[in-house]
GUFIKE-741206 format. One record per residue (C-alpha): x, y, z. Coordinates in steps of 0.02 Angstrom, whole numbers, plus 50000, padded with zeros to 5 digits. Layout:
BEGIN
XYZ...
END
This chain:
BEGIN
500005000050000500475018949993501195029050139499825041050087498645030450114498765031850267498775048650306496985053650383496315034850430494555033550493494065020650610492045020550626490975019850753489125018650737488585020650922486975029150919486835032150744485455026350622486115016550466485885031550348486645044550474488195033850475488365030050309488375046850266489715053550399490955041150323490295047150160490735064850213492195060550290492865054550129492305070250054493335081250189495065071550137494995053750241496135042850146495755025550220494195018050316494255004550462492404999050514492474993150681490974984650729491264971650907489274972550959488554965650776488184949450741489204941450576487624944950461487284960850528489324964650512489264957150320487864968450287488354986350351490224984950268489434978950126488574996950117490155003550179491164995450018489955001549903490465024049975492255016949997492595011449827491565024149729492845035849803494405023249786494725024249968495335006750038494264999850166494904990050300493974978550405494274976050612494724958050680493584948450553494444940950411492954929950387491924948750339493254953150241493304941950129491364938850108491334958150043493034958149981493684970450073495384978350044496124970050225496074968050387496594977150538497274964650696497634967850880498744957751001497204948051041496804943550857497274931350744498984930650729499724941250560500644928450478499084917850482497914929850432499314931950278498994913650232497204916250222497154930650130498794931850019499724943349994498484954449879497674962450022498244973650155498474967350359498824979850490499124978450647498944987450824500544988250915501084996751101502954991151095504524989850997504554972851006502664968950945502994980250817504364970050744503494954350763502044960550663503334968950537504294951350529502624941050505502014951250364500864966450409500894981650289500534994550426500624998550622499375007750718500275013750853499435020551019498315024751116499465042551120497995047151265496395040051320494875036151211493085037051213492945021051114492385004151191494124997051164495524995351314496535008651346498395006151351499455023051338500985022551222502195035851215502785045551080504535041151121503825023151113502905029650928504555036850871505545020850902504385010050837504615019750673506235017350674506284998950701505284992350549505325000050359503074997050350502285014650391501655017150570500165028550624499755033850772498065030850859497095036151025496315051651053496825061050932496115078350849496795093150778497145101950933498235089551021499205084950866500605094150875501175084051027501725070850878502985084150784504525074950747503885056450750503955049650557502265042150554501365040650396499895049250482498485046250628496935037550657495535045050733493895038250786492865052150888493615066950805492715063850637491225052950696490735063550849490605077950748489275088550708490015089450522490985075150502491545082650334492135098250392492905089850549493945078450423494395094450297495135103550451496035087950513496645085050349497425100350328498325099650501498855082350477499585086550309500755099650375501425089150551501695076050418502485086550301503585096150410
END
């Protein structure tokens, strides 16, 4: 995959949202410069899973934005999704590689230098590195410095982004780290105008990135 890719990733999150309100956030999003979608979906059953990204493939590809599915390779490939996104409590990447090949992409969430080789050394395109602070999201919070980040980027030659809590005021806490970008969840989804909330983000991530 492309470093750019990467830049402005969007994880989803479609607590308290009616199907068409979240389908056209991420829609929006897209619109406002997100380069790459993760749905994240832990409280839907498989159908109900298969069904939503489904919807979610049909935005993501109109716009040729890669779409990236959380922990279930088995909803990944029923929609064909462009890969799969793995935690330390997921299947293991170099199994998930067997599965899938090597046409599609496999990230992976890492906290520590030495996960992050391990998922570099078993195959994984990308790192998600974090949480830099505490989320909102239903997911367990583990904080990761950005000394940690910077290291981490260091070790392995796949991009890294950094993940947890993130907006475009607290940013510029990550100047210096060479990440390929961040990943936000609440920043874009939580937003009153998730396209103008991703357009402003955009533009700030751009030019930490850049610098």
């Amino acid at each position: 995959m492309k470093r750019e890719d990467l830049r402005l990733y969007l994880v989803t999150d479609s607590t308290g949202l009616v199907e068409q309100e979240f389908l056209a956030k991420i829609e929006a999003a897209i619109k406002g410069g997100v380069t790459i979608i993760q749905i994240r979906e832990k409280d839907k059953s498989t159908r109900e899973y298969i069904e939503l990204a489904a919807k979610v493939h049909e935005i993501t590809r109109k716009y040729n934005v890669p779409l990236i599915i959380d922990d279930r390779i088995d909803v990944a490939m029923a929609i064909d999704a462009e890969g799969v996104h793995l935690g330390q409590s997921d299947m293991p990447v170099d199994i998930a590689r067997s599965i899938l090949g090597t046409g599609k992409i496999i990230g992976a969430t890492t906290k520590t230098v030495e996960q992050a080789l391990e998922a570099y050394e078993k195959g994984a395109d990308y790192l998600g590195v974090g949480a830099i602070y505490p989320t909102t999201t239903k997911v367990k919070t583990v904080l990761t410095s950005v000394d940690t980040l910077k290291d981490i980027c260091k070790a392995v030659t796949i991009p890294a982004n950094a993940i947890g809590g993130l907006n475009k005021d607290n940013i510029e806490i990550l100047r210096g780290a060479p990440i390929a970008g961040i990943c936000v969840v609440s920043a874009i989804m939580k937003a009153e105008d998730s396209g103008e909330a991703a357009l402003e983000l955009r533009k700030a991530v751009d030019e930490l990135v850049q610098s």
